[in-house]
N, C-alpha and C positions, 0 to 999 in steps of 0.2 A: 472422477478426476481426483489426482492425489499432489499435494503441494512435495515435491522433490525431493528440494533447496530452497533456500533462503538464505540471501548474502546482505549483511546489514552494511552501505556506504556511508561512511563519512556519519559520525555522531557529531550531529553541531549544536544543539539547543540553542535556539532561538526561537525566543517568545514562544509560543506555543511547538513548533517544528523540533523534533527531536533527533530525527537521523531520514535518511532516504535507503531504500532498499530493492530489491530486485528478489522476485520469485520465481522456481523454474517449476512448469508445471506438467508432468507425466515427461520429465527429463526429454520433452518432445517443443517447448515453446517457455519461452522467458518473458515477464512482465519488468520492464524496469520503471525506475522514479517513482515506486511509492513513496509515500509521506509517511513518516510516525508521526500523529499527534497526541498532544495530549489534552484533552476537551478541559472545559469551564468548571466541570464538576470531577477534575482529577484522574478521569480512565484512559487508557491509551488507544485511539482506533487507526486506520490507515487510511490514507485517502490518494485517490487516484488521478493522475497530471493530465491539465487538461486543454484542448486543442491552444497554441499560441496564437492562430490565424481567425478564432472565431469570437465572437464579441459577447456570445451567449453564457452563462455561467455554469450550464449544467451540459455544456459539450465536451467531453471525456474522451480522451484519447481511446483506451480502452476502458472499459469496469467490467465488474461482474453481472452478469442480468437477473438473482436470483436469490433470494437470502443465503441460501444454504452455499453458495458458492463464494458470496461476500463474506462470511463468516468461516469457511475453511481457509482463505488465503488467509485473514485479519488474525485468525490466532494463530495458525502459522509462522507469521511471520514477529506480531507481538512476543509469542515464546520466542522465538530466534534473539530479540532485539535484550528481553531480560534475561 
């Protein structure tokens, strides 16, 4: 799998949130509404929007299911955003 594109939406910094973004992936599927954050100890990682309908916290619209695949979109998209 290869990250395409990367479109950075709307830079807002707030408190921790830094911008939302959208990845297109093998120019065949688009992720939108990620998150830029920037963690507690300064680094930037992405996080992924998650269901409004479910009460649970770790119900994800979509994610990645695999390091290697969370970590191609996250730098990905982190290089796009600096």
């Amino acid at each position: 799998m290869k990250v395409t594109k990367v479109i950075i939406r709307g830079k807002v910094n707030k408190g921790s949130l830094l911008a939302f973004a959208s990845a297109i992936l093998d120019n065949g599927f688009v992720v939108n509404e990620l998150r830029i954050i920037r963690t507690q100890d300064g680094r930037l990682t992405v996080q992924y929007p998650k269901s409004p309908h479910c009460r649970d916290e770790s119900q994800y619209l979509y994610r990645p299911i695999n390091e290697e695949t969370r970590r191609l979109i996250e730098q990905a998209v982190i290089n796009e955003y600096q």
